[in-house]
DRENKOLFI-106377 format. One line per field, with one value per residue (C-alpha): residue in one letter; x, y, z. Coordinates in steps of 0.2 Angstrom, whole numbers, plus 2048, in hexadecimal, padded with zeros to 3 digits. Last residue first. Example, Ala and Ser with C-alpha at 12.3 -4.5 7.8 and 13.67 -1.06 7.14 Angstrom:
// DRENKOLFI-106377
residu <- s|a
px <- 844|83E
py <- 7FB|7EA
pz <- 824|827
//
This chain:
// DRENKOLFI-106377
residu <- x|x|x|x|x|x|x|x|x|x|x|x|x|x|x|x|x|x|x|x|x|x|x|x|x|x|x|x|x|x|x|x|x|x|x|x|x|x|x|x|x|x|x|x|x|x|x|x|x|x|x|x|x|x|x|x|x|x|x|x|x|x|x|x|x|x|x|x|x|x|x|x|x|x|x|x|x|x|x|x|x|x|x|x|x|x|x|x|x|x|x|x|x|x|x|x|x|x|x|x|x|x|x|x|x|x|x|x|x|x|x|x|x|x|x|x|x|x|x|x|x|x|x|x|x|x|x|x|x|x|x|x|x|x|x|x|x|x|x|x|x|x|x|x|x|x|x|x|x|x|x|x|x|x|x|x|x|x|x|x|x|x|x|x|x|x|x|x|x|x|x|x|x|x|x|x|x|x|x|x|x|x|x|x|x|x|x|x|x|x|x|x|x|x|x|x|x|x|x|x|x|x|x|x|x|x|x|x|x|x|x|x|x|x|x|x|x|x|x|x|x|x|x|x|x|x|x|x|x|x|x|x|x|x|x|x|x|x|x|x|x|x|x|x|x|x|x|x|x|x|x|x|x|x|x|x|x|x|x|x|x|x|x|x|x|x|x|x|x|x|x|x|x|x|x|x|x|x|x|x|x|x|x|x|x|x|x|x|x|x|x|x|x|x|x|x|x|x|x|x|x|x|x|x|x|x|x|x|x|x|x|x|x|x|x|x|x|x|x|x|x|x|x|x|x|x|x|x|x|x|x|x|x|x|x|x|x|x|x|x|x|x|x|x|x|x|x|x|x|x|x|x|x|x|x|x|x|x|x|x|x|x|x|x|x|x|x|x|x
px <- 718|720|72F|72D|728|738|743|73C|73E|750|754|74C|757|765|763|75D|74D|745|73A|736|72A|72B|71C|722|728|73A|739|735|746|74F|749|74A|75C|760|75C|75B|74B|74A|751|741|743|744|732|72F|72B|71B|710|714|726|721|72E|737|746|744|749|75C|75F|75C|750|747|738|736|726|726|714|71E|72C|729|71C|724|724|735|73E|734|73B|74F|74A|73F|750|75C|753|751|763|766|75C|761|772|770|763|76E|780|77A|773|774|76D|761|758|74D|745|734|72D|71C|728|738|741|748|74F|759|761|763|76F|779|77C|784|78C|796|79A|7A1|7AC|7B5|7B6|7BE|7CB|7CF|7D1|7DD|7E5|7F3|7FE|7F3|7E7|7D9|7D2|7CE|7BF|7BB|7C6|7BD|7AC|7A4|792|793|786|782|776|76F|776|773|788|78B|77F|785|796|794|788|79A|798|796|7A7|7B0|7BF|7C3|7D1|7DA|7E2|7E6|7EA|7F6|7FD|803|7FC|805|817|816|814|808|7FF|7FF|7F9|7EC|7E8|7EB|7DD|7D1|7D5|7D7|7C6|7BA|7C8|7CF|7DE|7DE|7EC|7F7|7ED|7EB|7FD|7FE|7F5|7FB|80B|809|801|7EE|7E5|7DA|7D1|7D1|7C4|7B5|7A9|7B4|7BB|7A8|7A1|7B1|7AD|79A|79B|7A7|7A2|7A3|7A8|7B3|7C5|7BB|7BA|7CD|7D0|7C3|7C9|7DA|7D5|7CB|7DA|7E7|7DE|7D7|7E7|7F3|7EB|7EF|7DB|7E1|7F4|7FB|7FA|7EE|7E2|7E4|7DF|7CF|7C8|7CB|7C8|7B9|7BC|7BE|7C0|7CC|7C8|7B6|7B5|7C1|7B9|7A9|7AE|7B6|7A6|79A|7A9|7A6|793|786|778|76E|763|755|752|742|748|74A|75D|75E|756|75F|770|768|765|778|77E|775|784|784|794|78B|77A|78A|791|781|772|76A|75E|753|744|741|730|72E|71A|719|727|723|715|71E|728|71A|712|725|724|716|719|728|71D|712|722|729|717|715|727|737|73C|74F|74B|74A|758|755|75E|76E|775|787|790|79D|7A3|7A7|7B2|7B1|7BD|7CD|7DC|7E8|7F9|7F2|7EA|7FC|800|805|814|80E|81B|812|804|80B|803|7FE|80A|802|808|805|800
py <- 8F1|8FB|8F5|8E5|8E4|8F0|8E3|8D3|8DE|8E0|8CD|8C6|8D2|8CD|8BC|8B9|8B0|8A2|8A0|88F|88E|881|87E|875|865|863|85A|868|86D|861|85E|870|874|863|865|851|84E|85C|84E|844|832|834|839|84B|851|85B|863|875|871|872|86C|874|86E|87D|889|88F|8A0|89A|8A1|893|89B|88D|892|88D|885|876|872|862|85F|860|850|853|846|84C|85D|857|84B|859|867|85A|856|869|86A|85D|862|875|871|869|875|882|87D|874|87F|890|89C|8A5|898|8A3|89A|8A2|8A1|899|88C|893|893|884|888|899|88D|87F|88C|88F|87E|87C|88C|884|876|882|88C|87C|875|884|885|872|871|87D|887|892|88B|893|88B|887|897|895|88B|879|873|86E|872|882|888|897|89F|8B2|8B4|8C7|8D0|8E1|8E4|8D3|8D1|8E1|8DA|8C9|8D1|8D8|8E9|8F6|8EE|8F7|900|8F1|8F6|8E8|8E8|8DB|8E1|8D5|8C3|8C1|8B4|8A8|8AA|895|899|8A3|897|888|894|898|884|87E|88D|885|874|879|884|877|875|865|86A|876|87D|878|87D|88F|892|88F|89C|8A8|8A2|8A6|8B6|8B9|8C2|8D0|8D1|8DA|8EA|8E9|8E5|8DB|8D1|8D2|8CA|8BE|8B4|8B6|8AD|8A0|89D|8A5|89D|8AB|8A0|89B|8AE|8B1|8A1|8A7|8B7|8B1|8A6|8B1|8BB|8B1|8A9|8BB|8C2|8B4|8B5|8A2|89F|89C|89F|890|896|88A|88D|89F|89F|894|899|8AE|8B9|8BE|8CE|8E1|8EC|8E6|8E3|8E4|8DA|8CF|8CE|8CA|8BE|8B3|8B3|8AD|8A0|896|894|8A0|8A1|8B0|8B0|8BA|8C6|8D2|8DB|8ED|8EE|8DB|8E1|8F2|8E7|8DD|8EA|8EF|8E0|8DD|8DF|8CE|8C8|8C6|8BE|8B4|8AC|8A0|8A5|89D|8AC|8A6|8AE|8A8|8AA|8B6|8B8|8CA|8C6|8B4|8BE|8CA|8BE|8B3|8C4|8C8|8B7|8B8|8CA|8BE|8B6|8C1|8CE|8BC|8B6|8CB|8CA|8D1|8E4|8E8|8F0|902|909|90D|8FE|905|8F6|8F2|8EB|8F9|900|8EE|8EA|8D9|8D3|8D3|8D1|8C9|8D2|8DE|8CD|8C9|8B8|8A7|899|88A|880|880|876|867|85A|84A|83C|82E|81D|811|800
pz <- 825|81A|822|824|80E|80D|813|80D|7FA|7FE|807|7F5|7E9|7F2|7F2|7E0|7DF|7DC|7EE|7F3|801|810|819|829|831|829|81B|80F|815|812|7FF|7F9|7FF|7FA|7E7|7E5|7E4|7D7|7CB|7CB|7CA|7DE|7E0|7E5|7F5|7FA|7EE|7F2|7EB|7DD|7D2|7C4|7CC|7D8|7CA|7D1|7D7|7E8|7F8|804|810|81F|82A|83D|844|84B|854|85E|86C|87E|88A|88F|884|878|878|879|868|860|862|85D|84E|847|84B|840|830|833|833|820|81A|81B|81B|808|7FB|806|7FB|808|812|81D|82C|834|846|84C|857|854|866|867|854|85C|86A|85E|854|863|864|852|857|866|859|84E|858|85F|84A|845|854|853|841|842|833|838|82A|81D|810|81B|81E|80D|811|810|819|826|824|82B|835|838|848|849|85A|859|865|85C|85A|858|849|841|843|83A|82E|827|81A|828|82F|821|82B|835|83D|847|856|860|871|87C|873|861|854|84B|854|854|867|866|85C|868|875|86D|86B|87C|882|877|87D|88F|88E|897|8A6|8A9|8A7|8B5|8BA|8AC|8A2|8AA|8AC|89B|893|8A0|89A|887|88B|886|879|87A|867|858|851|85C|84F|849|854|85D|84A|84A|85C|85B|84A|84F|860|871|881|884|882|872|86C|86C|862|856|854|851|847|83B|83C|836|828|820|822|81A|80B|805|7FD|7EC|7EB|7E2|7D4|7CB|7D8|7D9|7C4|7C6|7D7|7D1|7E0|7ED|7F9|7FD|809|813|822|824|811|816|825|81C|80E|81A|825|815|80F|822|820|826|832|83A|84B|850|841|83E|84E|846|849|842|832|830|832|825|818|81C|818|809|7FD|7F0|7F8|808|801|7F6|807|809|817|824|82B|83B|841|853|85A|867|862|859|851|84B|842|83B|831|82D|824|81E|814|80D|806|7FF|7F7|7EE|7E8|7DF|7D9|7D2|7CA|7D1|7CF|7D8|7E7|7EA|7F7|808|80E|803|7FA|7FD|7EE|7E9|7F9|7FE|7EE|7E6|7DC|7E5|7DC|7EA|7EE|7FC|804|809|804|809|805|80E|816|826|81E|81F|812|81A|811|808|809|7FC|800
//
């Protein structure tokens, strides 16, 4: 057999962000919340006045209104239309993947965003920016020894421009002192990387001079929960030596439970799947699960009277979705961001739109409200 050596990731040559061509610019995608919508079609303008009706009506209750949404709603520029959502209440809880935070402290940071897949890859220098990668942990390192999770963690180091980081022998004072403690591992792990010279100790600070174009600020700065919800290695915060499964994974299973903290609350309340093909309905499925599991064990009837509102450019599968599920020779069956959730308990209404264009006309159909 064949051995196969792990790759070390230490050797990786990487990049200042300065030397990446960008894109996207923030100053260039934001939409102004005052703004007029792009035009949609009557069925469009009908159903999401649908969905601002359920809206207001979880409001009025306490239920939760949850928004899962895919990196493009960012990159599409509707961060200040959310902010001006989550100000006015109409959001509970938001969700993204691990692309949707990379996009937005780049875009805090730096100003701008997105590069070419197919030329960085053949380079060598896709995803290497040594900023994004550095900070991200950082912030999430910093936000574990806080009990906070990945969003929380990156949407206070933004909002608040770096982070307090501990010495090296405080650090390990404390393991030593208690090993046993909950924050060991997290704690193990900063100390890991300042010791590497990763990451520094005392005041971070970082200028985030575009933080009016990351949700994940505007979410900390209302207190609205901001859960991500990343793979490993799938993101570009990967392609640096600082990568650590660890980290990632730490921030993402205390979002996981924040996120069934926000579904336990969701009877009578709306979900919103905004272009998110797979982190969406995937988390949802299991947290849904968890939620009916812990409630029936208690004697408590499961989630129910919620209404699931799912936004993608594509057609559906030319399905109605209306009718239920269709049959495995169908190749809609196999569009999961339809199919889980029309499996999970509650109307579930398909919505081709684009993202932007969607989160807009929701905005001004509350407002006008």
């Amino acid at each position: 057999m064949k051995t196969v050596q792990q790759l070390d990731l230490s050797k990786l040559k990487v990049f200042p962000l300065a030397e990446r061509k960008s894109l996207t610019r923030a100053e260039d995608i934001l939409i102004p919340p005052d703004s007029a919508p792009k035009p949609v079609s009557e069925e469009l303008a009908r159903q999401i006045q649908g969905a601002a009706e359920h809206i207001r009506a979880a409001k009025q209750r306490g239920a939760s209104v949850m928004l899962l949404y895919g990196a493009h709603l960012l990159r599409n520029g509707t961060a200040l239309i959310l902010d001006r959502l989550m100000e006015q209440g109409w959001i509970t809880h938001l969700a993204t993947n691990g692309a949707g935070t990379i996009h937005d402290w780049e875009y805090a940071w730096f100003g701008a965003s997105t590069e070419s897949v197919e030329m960085n890859v053949a380079s060598g220098t896709f995803g290497t920016w040594h900023e994004t990668a550095t900070n991200i942990h950082l912030a999430l390192m910093a936000g574990a020894l806080d009990g906070l999770g990945y969003g929380r963690s990156l949407g206070r180091y933004i909002a608040e421009d770096g982070a307090n980081v501990p010495g090296a022998e405080a650090l390990a004072q404390s393991i030593a002192a208690e090993p046993g403690h909950p924050l060991t591992a997290a704690r193990a792990d900063l100390l890991q990387a300042l010791r590497e010279g990763r990451v520094s100790s005392g005041r971070v600070a970082i200028e985030h001079r575009w933080k009016q174009a990351s949700i994940l600020a505007s979410a900390w700065k209302h207190g609205v929960p901001m859960t991500v919800h990343p793979g490993i290695g799938y993101d570009i915060i990967s392609n640096h030596p600082i990568f650590s499964g660890s980290v990632i994974g730490r921030a993402g299973e205390l979002d996981f439970k924040l996120f069934g903290g926000s579904v336990e609350g969701l009877d009578g309340g709306v979900v919103l799947s905004v272009g998110s093909a797979i982190m969406g309905p995937q988390v949802f499925e299991k947290s849904l699960s968890c939620v009916n599991n812990m409630r029936l064990q208690s004697g408590r009837q499961i989630v129910q009277g919620h209404h699931i509102y799912v936004v993608d450019l594509q057609d559906g599968g030319g399905w109605d979705w209306t009718k239920g599920e269709p049959p495995k020779t169908n190749a809609a069956y196999y569009l999961r961001f339809c199919k889980s959730f029309s499996r999970m308990g509650a109307p579930m209404h398909y919505l081709q739109s684009d993202n932007a264009a969607f989160v807009h006309h929701l905005a001004h159909a509350l407002q006008n409200a």
